[in-house]
C-alpha positions in Angstrom: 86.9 84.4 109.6 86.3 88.0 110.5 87.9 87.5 113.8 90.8 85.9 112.3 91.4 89.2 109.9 90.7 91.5 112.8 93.7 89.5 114.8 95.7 89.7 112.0 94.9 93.3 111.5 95.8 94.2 114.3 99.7 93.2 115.5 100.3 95.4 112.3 98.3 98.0 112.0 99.9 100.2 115.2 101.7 102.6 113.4 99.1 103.6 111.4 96.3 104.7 113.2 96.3 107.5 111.8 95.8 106.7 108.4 92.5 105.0 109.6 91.4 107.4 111.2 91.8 110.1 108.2 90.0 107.1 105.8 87.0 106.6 108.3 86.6 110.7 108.4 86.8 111.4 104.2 85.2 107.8 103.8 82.0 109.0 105.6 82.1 112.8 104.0 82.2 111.1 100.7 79.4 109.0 101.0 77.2 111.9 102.7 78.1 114.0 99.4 77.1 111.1 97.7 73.7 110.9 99.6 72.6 114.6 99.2 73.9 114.6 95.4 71.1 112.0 95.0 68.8 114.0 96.8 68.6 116.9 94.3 67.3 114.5 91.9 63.8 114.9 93.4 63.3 118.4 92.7 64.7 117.9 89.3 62.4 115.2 88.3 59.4 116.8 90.2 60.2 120.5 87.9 60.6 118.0 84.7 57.7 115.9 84.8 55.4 118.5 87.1 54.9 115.4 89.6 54.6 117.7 92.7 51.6 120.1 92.3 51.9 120.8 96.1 51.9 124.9 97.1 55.1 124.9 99.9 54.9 127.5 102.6 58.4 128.3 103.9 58.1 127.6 107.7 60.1 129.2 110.8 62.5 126.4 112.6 64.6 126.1 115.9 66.8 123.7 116.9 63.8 122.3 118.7 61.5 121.4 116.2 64.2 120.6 113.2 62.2 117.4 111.9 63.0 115.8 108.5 59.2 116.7 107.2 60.1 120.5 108.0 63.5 120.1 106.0 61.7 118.8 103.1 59.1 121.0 103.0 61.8 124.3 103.6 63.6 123.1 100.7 60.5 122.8 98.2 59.8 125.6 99.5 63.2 127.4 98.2 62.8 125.4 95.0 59.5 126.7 94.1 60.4 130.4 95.0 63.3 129.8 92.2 60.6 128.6 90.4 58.9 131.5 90.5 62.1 134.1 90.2 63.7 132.0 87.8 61.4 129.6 85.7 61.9 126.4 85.6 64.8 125.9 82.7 67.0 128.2 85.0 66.2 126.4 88.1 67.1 123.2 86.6 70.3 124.6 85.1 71.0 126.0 89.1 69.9 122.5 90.3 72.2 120.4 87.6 74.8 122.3 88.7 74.5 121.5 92.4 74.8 118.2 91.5 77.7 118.3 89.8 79.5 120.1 92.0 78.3 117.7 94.6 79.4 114.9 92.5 82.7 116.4 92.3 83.5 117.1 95.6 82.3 113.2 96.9 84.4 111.9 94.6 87.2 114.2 95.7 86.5 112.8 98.8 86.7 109.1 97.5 90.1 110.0 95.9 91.3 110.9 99.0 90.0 108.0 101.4 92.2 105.8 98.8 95.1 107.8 98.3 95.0 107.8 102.6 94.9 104.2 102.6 98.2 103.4 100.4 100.8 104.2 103.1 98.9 101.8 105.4 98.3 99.0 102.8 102.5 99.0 101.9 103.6 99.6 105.2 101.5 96.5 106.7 103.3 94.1 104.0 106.1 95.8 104.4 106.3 94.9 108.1 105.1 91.6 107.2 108.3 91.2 104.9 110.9 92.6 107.8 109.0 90.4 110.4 109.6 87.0 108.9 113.1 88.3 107.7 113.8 89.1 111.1 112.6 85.8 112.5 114.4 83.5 109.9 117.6 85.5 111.3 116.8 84.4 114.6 115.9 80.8 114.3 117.9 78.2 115.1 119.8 75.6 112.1 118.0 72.7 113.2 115.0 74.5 111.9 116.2 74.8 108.5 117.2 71.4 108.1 113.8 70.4 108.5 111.9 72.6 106.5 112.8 72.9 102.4 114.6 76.7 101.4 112.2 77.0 98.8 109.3 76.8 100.8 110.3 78.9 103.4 111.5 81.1 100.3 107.6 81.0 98.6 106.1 81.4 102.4 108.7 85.1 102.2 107.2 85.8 98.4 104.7 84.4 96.9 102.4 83.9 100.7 103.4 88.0 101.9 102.0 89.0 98.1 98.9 87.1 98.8 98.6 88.6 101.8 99.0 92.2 100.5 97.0 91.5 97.1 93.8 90.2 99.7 94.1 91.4 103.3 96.1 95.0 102.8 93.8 95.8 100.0 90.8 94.5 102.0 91.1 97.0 104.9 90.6 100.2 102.4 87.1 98.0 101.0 86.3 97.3 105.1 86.0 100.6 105.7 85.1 102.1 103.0 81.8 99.7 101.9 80.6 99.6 105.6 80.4 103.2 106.2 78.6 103.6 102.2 76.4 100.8 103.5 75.7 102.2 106.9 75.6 105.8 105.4 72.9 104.2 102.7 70.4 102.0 105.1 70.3 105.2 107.6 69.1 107.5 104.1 66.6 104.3 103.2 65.3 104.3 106.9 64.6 108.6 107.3 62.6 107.8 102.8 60.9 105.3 104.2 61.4 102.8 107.4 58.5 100.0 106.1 60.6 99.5 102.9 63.6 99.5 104.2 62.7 96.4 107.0 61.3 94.7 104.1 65.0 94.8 102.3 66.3 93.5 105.5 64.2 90.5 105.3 65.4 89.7 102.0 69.2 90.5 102.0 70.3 88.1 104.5 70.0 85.4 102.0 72.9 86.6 99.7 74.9 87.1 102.3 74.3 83.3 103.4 75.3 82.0 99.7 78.6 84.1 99.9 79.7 83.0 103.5 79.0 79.5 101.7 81.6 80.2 98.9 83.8 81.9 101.1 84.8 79.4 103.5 86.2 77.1 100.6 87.6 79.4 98.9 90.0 79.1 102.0 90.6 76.2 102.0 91.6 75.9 98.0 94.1 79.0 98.7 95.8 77.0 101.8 96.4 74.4 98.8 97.7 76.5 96.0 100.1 78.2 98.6 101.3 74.5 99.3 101.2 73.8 95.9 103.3 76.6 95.1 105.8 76.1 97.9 106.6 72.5 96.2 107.0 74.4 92.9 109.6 76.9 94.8 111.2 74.0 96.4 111.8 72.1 93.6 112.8 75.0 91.4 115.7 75.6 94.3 117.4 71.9 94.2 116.9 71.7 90.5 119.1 75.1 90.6 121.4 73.6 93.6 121.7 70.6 91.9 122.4 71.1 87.8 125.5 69.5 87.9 124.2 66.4 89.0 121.5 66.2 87.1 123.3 66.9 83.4 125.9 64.6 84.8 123.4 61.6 85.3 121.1 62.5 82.6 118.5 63.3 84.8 116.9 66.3 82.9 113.8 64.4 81.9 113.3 62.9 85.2 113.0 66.4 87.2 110.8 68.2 84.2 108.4 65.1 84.9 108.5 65.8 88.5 108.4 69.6 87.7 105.7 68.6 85.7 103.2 66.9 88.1 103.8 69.4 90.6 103.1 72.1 88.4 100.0 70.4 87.1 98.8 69.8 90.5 99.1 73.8 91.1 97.4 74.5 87.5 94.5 72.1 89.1 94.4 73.7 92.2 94.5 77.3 91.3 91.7 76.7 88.7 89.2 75.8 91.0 90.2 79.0 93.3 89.8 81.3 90.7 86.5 79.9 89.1 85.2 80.1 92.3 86.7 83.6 93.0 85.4 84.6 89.7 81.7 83.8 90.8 81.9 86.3 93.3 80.9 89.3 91.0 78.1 87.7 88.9 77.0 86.2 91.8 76.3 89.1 93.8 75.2 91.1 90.4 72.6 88.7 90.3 71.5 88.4 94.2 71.5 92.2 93.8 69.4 92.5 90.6 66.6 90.0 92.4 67.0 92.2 95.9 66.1 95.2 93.3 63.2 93.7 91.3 61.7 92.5 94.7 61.7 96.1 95.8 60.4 97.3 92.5 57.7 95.2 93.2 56.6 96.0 96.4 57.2 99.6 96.4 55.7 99.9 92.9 52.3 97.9 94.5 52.3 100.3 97.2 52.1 103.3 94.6 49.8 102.0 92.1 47.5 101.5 94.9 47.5 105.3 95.9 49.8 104.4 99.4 50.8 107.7 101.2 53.9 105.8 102.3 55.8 107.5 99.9 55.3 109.2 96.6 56.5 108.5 92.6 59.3 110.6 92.9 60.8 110.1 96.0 60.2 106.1 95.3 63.0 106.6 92.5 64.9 108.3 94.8 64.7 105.4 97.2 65.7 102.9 94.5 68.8 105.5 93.7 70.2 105.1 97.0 69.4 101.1 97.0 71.3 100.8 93.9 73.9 102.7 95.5 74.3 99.7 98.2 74.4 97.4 95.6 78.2 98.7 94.5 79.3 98.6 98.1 77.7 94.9 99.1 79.4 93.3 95.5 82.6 95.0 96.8 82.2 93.8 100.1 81.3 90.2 99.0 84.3 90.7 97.0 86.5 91.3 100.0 84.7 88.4 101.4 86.4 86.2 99.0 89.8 87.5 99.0 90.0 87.8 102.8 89.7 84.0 102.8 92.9 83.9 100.6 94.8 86.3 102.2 94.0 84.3 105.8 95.4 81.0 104.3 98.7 82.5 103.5 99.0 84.3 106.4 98.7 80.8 108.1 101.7 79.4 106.4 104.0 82.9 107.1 102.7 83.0 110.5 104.6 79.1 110.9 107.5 80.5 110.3 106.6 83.8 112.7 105.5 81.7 115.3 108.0 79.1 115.4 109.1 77.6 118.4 112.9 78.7 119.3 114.6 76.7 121.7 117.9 79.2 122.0 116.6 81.9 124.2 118.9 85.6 125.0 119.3 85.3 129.0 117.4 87.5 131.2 120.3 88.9 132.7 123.5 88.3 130.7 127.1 87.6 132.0 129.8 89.5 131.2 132.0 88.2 128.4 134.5 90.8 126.8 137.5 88.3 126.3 138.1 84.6 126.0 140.8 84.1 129.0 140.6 80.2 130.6 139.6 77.5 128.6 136.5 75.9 127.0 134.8 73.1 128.6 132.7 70.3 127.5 130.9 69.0 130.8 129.2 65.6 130.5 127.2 66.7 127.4 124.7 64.9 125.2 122.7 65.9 122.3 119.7 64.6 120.1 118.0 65.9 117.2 114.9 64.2 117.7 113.8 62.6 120.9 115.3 58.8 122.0 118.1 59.0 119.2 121.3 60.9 120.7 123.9 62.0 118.5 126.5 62.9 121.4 126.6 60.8 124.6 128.1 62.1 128.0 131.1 64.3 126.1 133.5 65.9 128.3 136.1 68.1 126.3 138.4 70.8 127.4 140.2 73.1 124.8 142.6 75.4 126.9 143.2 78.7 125.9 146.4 78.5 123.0 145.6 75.1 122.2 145.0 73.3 118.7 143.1 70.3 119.7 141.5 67.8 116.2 138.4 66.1 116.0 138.4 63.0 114.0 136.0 60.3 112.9 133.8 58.5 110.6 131.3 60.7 108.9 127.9 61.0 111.3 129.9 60.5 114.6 129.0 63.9 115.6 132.1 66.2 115.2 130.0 69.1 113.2 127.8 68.6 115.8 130.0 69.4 118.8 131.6 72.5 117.3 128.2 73.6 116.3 127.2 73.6 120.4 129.9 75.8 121.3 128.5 79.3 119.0 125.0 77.7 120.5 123.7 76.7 116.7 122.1 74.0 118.6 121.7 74.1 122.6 122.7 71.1 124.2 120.0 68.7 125.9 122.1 67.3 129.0 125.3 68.8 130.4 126.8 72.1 129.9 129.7 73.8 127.9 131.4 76.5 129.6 133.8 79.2 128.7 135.7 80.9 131.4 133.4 78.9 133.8 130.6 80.3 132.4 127.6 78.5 131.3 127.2 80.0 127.6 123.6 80.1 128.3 124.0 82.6 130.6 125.9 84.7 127.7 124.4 87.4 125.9 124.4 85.3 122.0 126.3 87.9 120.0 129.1 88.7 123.2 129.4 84.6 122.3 129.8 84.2 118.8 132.1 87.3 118.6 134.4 85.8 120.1 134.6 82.7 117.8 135.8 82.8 114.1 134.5 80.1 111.4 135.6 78.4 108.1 133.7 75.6 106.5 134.7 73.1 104.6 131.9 74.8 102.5 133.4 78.2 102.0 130.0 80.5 102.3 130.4 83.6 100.3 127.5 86.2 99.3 127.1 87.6 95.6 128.9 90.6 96.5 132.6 92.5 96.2 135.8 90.5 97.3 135.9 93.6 100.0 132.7 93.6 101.1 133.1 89.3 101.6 136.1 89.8 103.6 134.6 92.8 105.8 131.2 90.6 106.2 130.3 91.1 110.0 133.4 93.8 110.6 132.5 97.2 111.3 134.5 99.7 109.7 137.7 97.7 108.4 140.5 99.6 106.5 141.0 98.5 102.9 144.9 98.4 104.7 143.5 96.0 107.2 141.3 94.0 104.4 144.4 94.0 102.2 146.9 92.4 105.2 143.9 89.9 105.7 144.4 88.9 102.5 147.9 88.3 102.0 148.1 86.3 105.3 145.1 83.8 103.8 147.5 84.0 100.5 144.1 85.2 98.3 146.0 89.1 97.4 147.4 87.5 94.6 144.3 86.3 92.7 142.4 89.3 93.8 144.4 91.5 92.3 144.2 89.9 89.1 141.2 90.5 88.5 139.6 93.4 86.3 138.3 95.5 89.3 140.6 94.0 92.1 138.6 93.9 95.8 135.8 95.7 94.2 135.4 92.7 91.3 131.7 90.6 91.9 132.8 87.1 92.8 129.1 85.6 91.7 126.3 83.6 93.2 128.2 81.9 95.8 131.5 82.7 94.8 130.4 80.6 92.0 133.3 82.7 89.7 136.4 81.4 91.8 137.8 78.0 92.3 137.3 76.0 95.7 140.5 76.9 97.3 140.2 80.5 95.9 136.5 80.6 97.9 138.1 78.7 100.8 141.1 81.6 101.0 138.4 84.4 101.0 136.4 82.9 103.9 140.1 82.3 105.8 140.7 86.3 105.6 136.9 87.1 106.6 138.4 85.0 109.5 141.5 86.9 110.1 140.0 90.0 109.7 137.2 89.0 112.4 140.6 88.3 114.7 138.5 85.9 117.1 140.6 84.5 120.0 138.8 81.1 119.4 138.6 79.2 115.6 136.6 76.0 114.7 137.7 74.7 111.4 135.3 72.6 109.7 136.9 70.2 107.3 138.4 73.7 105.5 140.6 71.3 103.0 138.7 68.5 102.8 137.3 69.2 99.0 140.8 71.1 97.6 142.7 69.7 95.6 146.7 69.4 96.1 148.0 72.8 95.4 145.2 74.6 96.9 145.2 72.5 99.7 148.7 73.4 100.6 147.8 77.1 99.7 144.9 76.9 102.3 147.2 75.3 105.1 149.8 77.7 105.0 146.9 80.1 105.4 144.9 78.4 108.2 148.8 77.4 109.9 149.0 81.7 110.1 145.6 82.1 111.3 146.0 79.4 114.0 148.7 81.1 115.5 147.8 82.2 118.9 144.4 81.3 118.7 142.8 78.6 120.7 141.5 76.0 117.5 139.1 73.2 117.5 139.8 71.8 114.2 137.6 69.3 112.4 139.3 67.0 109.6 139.5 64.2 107.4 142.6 64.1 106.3 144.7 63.4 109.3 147.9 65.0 107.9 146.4 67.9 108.3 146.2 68.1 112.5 149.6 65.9 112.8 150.8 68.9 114.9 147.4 69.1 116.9 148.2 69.4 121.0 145.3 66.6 121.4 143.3 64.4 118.9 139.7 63.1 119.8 138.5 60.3 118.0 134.8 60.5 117.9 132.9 56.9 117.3 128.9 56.9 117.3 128.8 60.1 119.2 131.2 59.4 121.8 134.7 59.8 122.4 137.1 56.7 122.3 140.5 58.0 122.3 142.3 61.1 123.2 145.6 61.6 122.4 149.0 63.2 119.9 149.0 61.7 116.8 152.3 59.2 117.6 150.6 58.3 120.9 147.4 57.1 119.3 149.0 55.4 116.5 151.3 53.4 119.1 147.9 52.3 120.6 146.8 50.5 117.3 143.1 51.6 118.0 140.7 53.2 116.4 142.4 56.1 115.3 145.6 53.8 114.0 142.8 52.3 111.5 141.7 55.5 110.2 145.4 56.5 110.1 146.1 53.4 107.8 143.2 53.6 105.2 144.2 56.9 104.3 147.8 56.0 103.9 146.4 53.2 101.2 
């Protein structure tokens, strides 16, 4: 497990050496104030109980024969002459003092090491954050359509919080507790070495009852994070999908199903903190037995007259083993949340790790305009291995052409326009532009070349401006404007209350379809790509928008090479060629009057719509 954090630790924790190295320094001058603040109780309790009736003799040292029996006896030494010059009330007020001021400055010290620490802990999840942000921009569709939003969204949220509520607030406790421990055994070895073996024998034994609980405590986190990934998914369709579910009366089906899932996670995070809730009493109690076994032994070796060590300095010992006590419960406690931490950074790191298939070549071609033609060259595509959705398609869109792709749903049109901005990458075959592989294309020279509109028009819960300028670099409210008079959406912009700076909603959920579909045509315009694919853009309008929408997409057309998908065969009437795609291949090429003098496949389609 400790390996695992360490790994963890460190592909993040670059940056910030230097925090670390500022903890470790303060961490270990804190817990040596803490040390010699403890010391000066000795002296007091030897001037307030008269334990010590030993006459000290200030001695002469070098760095040669500095020995800790010679530091001891110089500073009884000094605290008997104050004795002496002071009395012993005054000494004690001089000695109380000290320790305050001793006290004050270790946990100045302590402050510090924390405060040190924060920039580190943040930065580390914030990296986290931008990591997995960055990746999900990077992979490819077919990755999404396998995995649910909502736990991808809970593996962004709810795993990177467990991860900074465990592991980031972990490293501060695993440096801080091993230095107080190490800082603490190395004080119990120079009081006394035969006590401190005798604690080594003993402590071992806690620590083997909270590696126990440790390891499943993993495990129960790995299930709440599962657990709570269902909940985010299902929160997400339920969301998606209200208007489905009033419409079928469904609410009382999904708050069952929200129900048992939510359950389940009650169940599941229960158990994990139960068991994380064990680990303070648990090492309270390990560490009270630890101390009343020492009592015992040390106390036996007193009341017997031992010259291993003397009353006072005993209680100084068990001071100091007290003081471990703190550090080991906190770093048990660490030991419980690192598990925790460690099973979410599992799930984020399936998301960071994640194969992806469509790779940035080495060495890019040039591409700075679209001059030729596209071409399609013997290509075939599956989404899962033995089951192809396109077989053997060869397609050529020349430059200034409008060419249609028709078909029952699932014959694989959406598929081929999606190889072409390499969404997918195609398994046999290639598709060239210009002659030119576009896997030998730098990705972005590619897709900036090639506009989009959906039949679902994807808009972002933002201004109509900034929608329109999505992806354009320093666009002119002039240019924005013109964009939007040529996809006819000026009109119903400007109506309302704050024109192009008015919010248009979660999705655009404020406007109508054909308004959203108009907004995503000027995007288009504005973008001014020498190549289009239109993907079913008026499939779900209704008349009058529909007609609104093709005068729009007939302007943005102009000039531009299309690849137009569509339904509705009116539509691409005027297209230069029509493919009909059947089962993922193509079975007729033609103009729309040659293909319905064949009487094929297409002349079908053709009639079913006209019923």
């Amino acid at each position: 497990m400790l390996k695992q954090f360490l790994s963890v630790m460190s592909r993040y924790l670059g940056p910030y050496r230097k925090y670390l190295a500022w903890s470790v320094v303060l961490n270990f001058v804190s817990q040596w104030l803490n040390v010699f603040s403890f010391v000066l109780l000795i002296p007091i309790l030897n001037i307030l109980f008269k334990i010590d009736t030993t006459v000290y003799e200030y001695k002469e040292w070098t760095w040669s024969t500095l020995s800790k029996d010679l530091v001891v006896n110089n500073a009884y030494a000094w605290v008997q002459e104050l004795i002496n010059t002071h009395g012993a009330f005054l000494t004690l007020v001089i000695m109380g003092v000290a320790l305050i001021v001793m006290t004050g400055l270790k946990t100045t010290g302590y402050f510090a090491s924390s405060a040190i620490m924060v920039p580190l802990r943040t930065g580390v999840v914030r990296d986290i954050r931008t990591a997995v942000y960055n990746k999900v921009m990077k992979l490819p569709l077919s990755f999404f359509s396998e995995e649910r939003k909502g736990d991808i969204i809970a593996r962004m949220s709810a795993d990177v919080q467990a991860v900074e509520m465990s592991i980031a607030n972990s490293v501060d406790m695993l440096i801080r507790q091993p230095i107080a421990i190490l800082v603490c055994f190395v004080t119990l070895f120079a009081v006394s070495w035969q006590l401190t073996l005798f604690v080594l024998v003993v402590a071992p034994v806690a620590g083997w009852f909270m590696g126990i609980v440790g390891r499943k405590l993993k495990r129960q986190s790995e299930s709440v994070q599962r657990q709570w990934g269902s909940i985010m998914a299902q929160l997400d369709e339920t969301l998606g999908g209200l208007r489905i579910i009033k419409a079928f009366i469904a609410e009382k089906k999904m708050e069952k199903r929200f129900l048992q899932i939510n359950n389940s996670y009650r169940k599941d995070m229960n158990a994990m903190v139960i068991r994380q809730g064990a680990a303070h009493p648990m090492s309270e109690f390990l560490g009270t037995i630890i101390l009343t076994v020492v009592l015992w032994f040390g106390g036996a070796l007193i009341l017997n007259d031992s010259n291993l060590i003397d009353a006072s300095t005993f209680i100084f010992y068990m001071v100091i083993l007290y003081s471990v006590i703190n550090p080991l419960k906190e770093f048990s406690r660490a030991a419980y949340q690192i598990p925790q931490g460690l099973a979410s950074m599992d799930r984020i790191d399936f998301i960071l790790k994640a194969h992806n298939p469509i790779k940035e070549p080495e060495n890019p071609q040039p591409m700075t305009a679209f001059e030729k033609e596209i071409e399609l060259r013997d290509v075939s595509f599956s989404y899962t291995e033995g089951k192809d959705v396109l077989k053997h398609i060869n397609l050529t869109v020349p430059k200034g052409k409008t060419i249609a792709l028709v078909g029952q749903s699932g014959s694989g049109k959406s598929t081929l326009v999606d190889l072409i901005p390499r969404f997918h990458d195609v398994k046999k075959g290639e598709v060239l532009i210009d002659g030119k592989n576009i896997k030998c294309l730098r990705i972005s020279d590619l897709r900036s070349i090639i506009g989009n509109v959906n039949q679902e028009a994807i808009l972002f819960n933002d201004t109509f401006y900034n929608n329109i300028t999505f992806g354009v670099e320093n666009a002119s409210m002039e240019q924005v404007i013109e964009a939007a008079k040529i996809a006819n959406a000026h009109d119903f912009i400007m109506e309302t209350e704050k024109g192009y700076d008015t919010m248009i909603g979660d999705r655009g959920g404020r406007l109508s379809g054909g308004q959203r579909q108009r907004i995503s045509i000027a995007r288009a315009i504005l973008k001014n790509p020498p190549i289009l694919i239109l993907d079913e853009a008026t499939s779900a309008l209704d008349t009058e928008s529909e007609r609104l929408v093709q005068e729009a997409l007939e302007r943005l057309m102009k000039s531009r090479t299309t690849i137009a998908i569509a339904h509705r065969l009116s539509t691409i009437r005027n297209a230069d060629v029509i493919h009909v795609l059947y089962e993922g291949e193509i079975v007729e090429s033609g103009q729309h009057d040659e293909l319905i003098a064949k009487g094929g496949y297409y002349k079908r389609l053709y009639d079913m719509q006209q019923l």
